[in-house]
ZAKOL-267419 format. One record per residue (C-alpha): y, x, z negated. Coordinates in steps of 0.02 Angstrom, whole numbers, plus 32768, in hexadecimal, padded with zeros to 4 digits. Layout:
YXZ;...
END
This chain:
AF41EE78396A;AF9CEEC238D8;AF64EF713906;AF94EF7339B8;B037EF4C3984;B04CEFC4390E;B016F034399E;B0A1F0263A0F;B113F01E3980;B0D8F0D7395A;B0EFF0E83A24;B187F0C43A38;B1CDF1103994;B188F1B139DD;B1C4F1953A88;B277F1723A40;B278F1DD39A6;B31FF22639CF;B37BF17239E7;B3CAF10E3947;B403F06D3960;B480F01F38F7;B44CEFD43854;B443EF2B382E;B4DBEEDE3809;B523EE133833;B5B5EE0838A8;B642EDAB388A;B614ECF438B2;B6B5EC9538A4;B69FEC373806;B6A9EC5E374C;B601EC7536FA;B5EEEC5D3634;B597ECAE35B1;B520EC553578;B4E1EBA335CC;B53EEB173596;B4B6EABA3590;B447EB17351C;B42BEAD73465;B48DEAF633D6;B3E7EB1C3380;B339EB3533A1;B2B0EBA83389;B273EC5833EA;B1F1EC2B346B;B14EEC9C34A0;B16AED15351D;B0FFECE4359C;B134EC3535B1;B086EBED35F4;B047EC103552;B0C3EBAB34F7;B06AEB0A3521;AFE3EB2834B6;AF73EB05353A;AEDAEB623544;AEB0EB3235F5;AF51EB6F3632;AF4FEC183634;AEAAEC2D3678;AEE8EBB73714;AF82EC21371F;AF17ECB73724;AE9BEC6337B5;AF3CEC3A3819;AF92ECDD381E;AEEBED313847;AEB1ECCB38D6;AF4DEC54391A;AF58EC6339DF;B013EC6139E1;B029ED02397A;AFBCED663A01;B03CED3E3A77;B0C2ED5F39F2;B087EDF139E2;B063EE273AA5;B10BEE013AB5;B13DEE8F3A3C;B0B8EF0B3A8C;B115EEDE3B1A;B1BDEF183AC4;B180EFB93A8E;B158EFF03B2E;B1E8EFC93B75;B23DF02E3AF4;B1DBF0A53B26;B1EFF0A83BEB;B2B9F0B13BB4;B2ADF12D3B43;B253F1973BB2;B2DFF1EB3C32;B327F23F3B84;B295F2B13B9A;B276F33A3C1F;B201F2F93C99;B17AF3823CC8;B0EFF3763D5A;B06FF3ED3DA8;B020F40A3E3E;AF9DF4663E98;AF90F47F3F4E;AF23F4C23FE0;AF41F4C9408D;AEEEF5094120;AF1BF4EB41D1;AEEAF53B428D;AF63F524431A;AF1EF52543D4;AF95F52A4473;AF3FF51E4517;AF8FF54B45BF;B040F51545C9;B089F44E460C;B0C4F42946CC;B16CF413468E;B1A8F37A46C0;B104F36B472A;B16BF3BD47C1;B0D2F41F47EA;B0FAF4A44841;B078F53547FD;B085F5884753;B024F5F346D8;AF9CF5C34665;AF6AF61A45B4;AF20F5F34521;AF42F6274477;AEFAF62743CD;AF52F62C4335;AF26F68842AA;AEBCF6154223;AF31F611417A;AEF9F5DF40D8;AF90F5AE4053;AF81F58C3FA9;B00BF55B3F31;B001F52D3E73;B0A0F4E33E1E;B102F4903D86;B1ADF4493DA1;B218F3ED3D20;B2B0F3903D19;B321F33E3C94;B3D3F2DE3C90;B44FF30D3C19;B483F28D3BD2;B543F2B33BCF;B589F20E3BB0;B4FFF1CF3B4B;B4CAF13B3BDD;B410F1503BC1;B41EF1673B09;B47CF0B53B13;B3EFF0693B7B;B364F0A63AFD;B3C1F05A3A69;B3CFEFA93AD1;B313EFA03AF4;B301EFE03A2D;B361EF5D39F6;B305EEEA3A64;B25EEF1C3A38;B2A3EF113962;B2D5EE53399B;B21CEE3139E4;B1CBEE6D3947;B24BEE1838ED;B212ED7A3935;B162EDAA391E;B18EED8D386A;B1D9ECF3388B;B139ECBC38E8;B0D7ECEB3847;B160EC9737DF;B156EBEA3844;B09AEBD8384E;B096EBE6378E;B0F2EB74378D;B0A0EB073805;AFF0EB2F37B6;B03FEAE33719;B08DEA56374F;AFFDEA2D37BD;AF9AEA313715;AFEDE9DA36BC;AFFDE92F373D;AF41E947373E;AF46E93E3679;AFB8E8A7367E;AF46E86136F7;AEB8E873368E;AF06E8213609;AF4AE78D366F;AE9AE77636AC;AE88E77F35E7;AEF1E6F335C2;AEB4E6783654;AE05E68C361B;AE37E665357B;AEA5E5C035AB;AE1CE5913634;AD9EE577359C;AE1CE52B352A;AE42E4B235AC;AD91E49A35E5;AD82E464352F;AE17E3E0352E;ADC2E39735D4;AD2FE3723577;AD8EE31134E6;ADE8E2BC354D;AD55E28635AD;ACF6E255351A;AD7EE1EB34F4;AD99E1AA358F;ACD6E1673592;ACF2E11F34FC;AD7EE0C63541;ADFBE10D34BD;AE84E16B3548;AE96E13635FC;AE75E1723693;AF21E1CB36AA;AEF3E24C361B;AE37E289365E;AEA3E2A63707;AF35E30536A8;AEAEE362363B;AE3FE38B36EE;AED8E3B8374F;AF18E43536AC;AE6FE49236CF;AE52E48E3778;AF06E4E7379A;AEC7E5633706;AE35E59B3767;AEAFE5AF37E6;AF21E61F378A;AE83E6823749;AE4CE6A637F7;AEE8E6E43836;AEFAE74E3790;AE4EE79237CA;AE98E7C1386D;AF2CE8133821;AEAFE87137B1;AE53E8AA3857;AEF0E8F538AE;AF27E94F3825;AE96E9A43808;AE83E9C038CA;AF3CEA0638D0;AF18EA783837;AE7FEABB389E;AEE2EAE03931;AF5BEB5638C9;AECFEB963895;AE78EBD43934;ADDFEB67390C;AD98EAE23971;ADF0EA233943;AD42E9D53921;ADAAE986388A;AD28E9E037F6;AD84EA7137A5;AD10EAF43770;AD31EB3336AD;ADC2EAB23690;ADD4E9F6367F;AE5DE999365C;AE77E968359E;AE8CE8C7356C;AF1FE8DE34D6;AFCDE91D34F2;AFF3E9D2350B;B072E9FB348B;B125EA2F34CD;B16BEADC34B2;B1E0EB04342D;B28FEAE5343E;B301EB3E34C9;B34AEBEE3461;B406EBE03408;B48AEC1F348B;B422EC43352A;B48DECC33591;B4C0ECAC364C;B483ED4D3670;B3D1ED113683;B3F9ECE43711;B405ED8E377B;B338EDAC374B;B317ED0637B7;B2C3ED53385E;B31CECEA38E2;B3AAED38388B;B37AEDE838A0;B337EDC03943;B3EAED7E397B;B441EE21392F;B3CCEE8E3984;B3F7EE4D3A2B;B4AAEE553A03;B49BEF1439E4;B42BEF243A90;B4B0EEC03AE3;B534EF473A93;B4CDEFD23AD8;B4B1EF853B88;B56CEF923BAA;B588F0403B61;B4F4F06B3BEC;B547EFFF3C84;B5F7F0493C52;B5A9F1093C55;B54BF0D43CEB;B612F0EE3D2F;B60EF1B03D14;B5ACF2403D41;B509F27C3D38;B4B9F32A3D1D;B429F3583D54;B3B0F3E83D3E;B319F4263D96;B2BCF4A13D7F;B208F4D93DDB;B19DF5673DD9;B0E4F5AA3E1A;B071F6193E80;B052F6103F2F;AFC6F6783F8B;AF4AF69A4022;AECFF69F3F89;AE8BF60C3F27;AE6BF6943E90;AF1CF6E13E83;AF68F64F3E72;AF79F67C3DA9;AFBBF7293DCD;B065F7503DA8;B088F79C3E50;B082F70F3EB9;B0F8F6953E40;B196F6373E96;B211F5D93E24;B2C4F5763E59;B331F51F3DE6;B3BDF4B43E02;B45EF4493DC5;B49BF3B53E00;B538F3523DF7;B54CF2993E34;B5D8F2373E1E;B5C1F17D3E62;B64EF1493ED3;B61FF0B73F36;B58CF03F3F34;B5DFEF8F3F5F;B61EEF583EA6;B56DEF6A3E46;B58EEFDE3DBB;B634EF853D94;B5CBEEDC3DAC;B54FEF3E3D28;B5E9EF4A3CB3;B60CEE803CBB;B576EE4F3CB6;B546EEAD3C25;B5EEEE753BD2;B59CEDB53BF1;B517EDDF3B9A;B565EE203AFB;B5D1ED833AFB;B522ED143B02;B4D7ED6A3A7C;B570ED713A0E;B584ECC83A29;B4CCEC9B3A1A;B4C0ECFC395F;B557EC9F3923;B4E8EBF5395E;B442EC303908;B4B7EC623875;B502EBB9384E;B462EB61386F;B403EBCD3803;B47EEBA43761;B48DEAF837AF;B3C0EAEB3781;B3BCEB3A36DA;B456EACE36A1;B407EA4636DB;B368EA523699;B39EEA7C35F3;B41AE9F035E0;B385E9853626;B2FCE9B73591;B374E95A3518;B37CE8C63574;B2C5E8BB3594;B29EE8E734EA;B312E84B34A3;B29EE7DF352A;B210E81B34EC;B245E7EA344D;B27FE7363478;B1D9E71F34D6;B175E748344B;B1C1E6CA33E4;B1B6E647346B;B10EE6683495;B0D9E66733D0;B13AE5B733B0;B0EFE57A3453;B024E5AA3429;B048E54F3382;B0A8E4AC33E9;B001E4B4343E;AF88E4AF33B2;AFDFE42F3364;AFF1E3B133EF;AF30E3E03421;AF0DE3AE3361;AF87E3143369;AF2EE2CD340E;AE77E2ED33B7;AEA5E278333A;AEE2E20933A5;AFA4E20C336D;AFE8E26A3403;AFFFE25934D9;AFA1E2BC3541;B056E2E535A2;B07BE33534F7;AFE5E39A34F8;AFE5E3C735A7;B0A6E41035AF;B063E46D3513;AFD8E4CA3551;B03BE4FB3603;B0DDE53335AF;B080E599351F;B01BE5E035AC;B0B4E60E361F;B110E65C3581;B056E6B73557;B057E6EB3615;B130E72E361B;B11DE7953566;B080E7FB35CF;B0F6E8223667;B187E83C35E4;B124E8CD35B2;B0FBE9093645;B196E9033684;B1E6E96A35CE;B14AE9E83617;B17BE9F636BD;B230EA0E3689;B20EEA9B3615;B1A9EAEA36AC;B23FEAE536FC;B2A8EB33369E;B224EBD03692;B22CEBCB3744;B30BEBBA3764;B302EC4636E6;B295ECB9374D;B233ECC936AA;B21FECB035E7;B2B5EC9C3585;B2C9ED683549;B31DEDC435A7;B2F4EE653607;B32FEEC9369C;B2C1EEA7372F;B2DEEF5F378B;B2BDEF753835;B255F0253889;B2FCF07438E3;B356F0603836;B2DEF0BE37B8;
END
């Protein structure tokens, strides 16, 4: 896949050598834009470049690996930019001369016999018959022809479909960008799920063991009835929970499969989900600049299509004025099929034209509005993926410290509830407690056992987001595109 891209990226750079479009550079968009993100730390440490290997995961990268290799959705990502290049090609072929050559042979043998009653008046006549002479013609030729571009119309329309083509394989990246993302996302729910499945297994047995106290008890006529059916009920809705943790387990792993390009037979070859916490990244860097944002593809993408838009109405407008044309053709003809390489029998024209267009109903001027539209929508249309891409990152990095703070609450909830549990499961074994006691134990420490797992995930998830509103890691580098090297 990789290579037939490159392939009409060679095409088309070829095709269009002589054509530059505009570098990259961010329109205005209406709105001041800082420095630095206001909400990035005031300290913190550098991360790892590539930022799927900051997890310390070793799983990870190899499914990151599988995904970009295999994943359906980038073969049509990257059609898509096949796709481009030729059509950067097909536009940036009328700069060159256009040259064709032919070879011909005719024969032909004309017979008139006797001559018509005109009018079928009758009336008597004359009747003769002659025979042409049998002719044999053969003619071997090359003509060419080539507009100059005075006005710089087609140069205009090979830049547009440039540009284009730069904001399909812009988005190619962004395809890339996303299903990383995905792929790790995806991996981690189906770690979380693991461990959830984890943690029900592990309450199912504890309160498998409580059941059997309290029945023992209960035989011996020691607790009433009311507790064995507190102590049953506590379990049965923890098998519950345990197969519906299974489940969750199951369509994570099928969902990871599917960004994979495997089959979703929920078994993951070479990788199974771990059943401890994957450690978060370091800390978001010290004074995180703004600019990070221009690398992000959809950005690109957006200013790419702003410059084709540019470029479509410099063509439309010099659609308005005239054209020059020149052709120019030359060959042999003969009665002989093997002089047609001799110098004696060669023919040659050549010619200039001049059209200027003067009426055709309103279209060329409708060419000029209409491409004027279009540079208005894709103005308009950067400025949106602008603010929404610096709406993400600010958002997800003002997020990280208030998941990290609710992380850090639910780990101290979820420690004071295990011990509130141990001790009212001891209390009630030596007869001193209620059952009610024990049982709102067991299903809050659970619960708080069950949010500090998704906390996680979630402090996970948001860090993946972040890689992915920045287009990238957090150093920064200029992402240059093939009509601007």
């Amino acid at each position: 896949m990789q290579s037939r891209v490159a392939l009409g990226i060679l095409l088309a750079s070829l095709v269009t050598g002589c054509v530059r479009v505009p570098p990259r550079t961010l329109p205005d968009v209406g709105f001041e834009v800082p420095e630095v993100f206001t909400g990035a730390p005031a300290e913190a440490a550098e991360p790892a470049a590539d930022w799927w290997q900051e997890f310390g995961d070793p799983v990870l990268p190899r499914l990151v690996e599988r995904a970009l290799a295999h994943n359906q959705d980038l073969v049509v990502a990257a059609a898509r930019v096949e796709r481009a290049a030729a059509e950067a090609r097909i536009a940036g072929a009328p700069l060159k001369p256009t040259v064709g050559a032919s070879l011909s042979v005719s024969r032909q043998r004309q017979n008139f016999i006797g001559f018509p009653d005109f009018g079928g008046l009758g009336g008597g006549g004359s009747a003769s018959t002659l025979f042409s002479n049998t002719f044999d013609r053969d003619a071997l030729s090359l003509e060419a022809s080539w507009e100059a571009d005075l006005w710089g119309r087609l140069r205009a329309g090979a830049r547009a479909s440039l540009a284009q083509y730069q904001a399909a394989a812009a988005e190619l990246r962004g395809a890339r960008l996303s299903l990383a993302a995905r792929t790790a996302r995806m991996w981690f729910a189906a770690v979380e799920a693991h461990q959830q499945v984890t943690l029900a297994e592990e309450s199912s047995a504890g309160f498998r063991d409580v059941v059997a106290q309290v029945r023992a008890r209960y035989e011996q006529g020691l607790r009433p009835p009311l507790d064995l059916r507190l102590a049953q009920s506590n379990l049965s809705a923890a098998q519950a929970l345990l197969e519906r943790r299974r489940a969750q387990r199951d369509a994570a792993l099928r969902g990871l499969q599917v960004l994979l390009g495997e089959y979703p037979d929920a078994r993951l070859t070479g990788a199974h989900p771990i059943a401890r916490l994957i450690e978060l990244p370091p800390a978001v860097p010290v004074g995180l600049p703004a600019t990070l944002v221009g690398r992000r593809p959809d950005v690109e993408a957006a200013e790419r299509r702003v410059v084709a838009a540019e470029q479509q109405w410099l063509a439309a407008r010099r659609a308005l004025y005239p054209r020059l044309t020149l052709t120019a053709g030359g060959g042999t003809v003969t009665d002989t099929l093997q002089d047609l390489l001799d110098g004696d029998f060669r023919v040659w024209s050549w010619v200039a034209g001049l059209t200027q267009p003067l009426f055709q109903g309103g279209r060329l001027r409708a060419g000029v509005e209409w491409a004027a539209a279009g540079g208005d929508a894709a103005l308009a249309d950067f400025a949106v993926t602008v603010l929404r891409a610096y709406a993400e990152v600010e958002t997800a990095l003002a997020a990280e410290s208030y998941l990290r703070r609710e992380r850090a609450a639910l780990e101290e909830t979820a420690a004071h509830l295990t011990a509130a549990q141990r001790l009212s499961e001891d209390r009630y074994r030596e007869g001193l407690g209620n059952y009610l006691v024990v049982l709102e134990s067991q299903t809050r420490a659970l619960s708080a056992r069950s949010e500090l797992l998704t906390a996680q995930r979630r402090l996970l998830d948001n860090r993946v987001a972040l890689h992915l509103a920045l287009g990238g890691g957090f150093e920064e580098s200029t992402v240059a595109t093939e009509a601007s090297r």
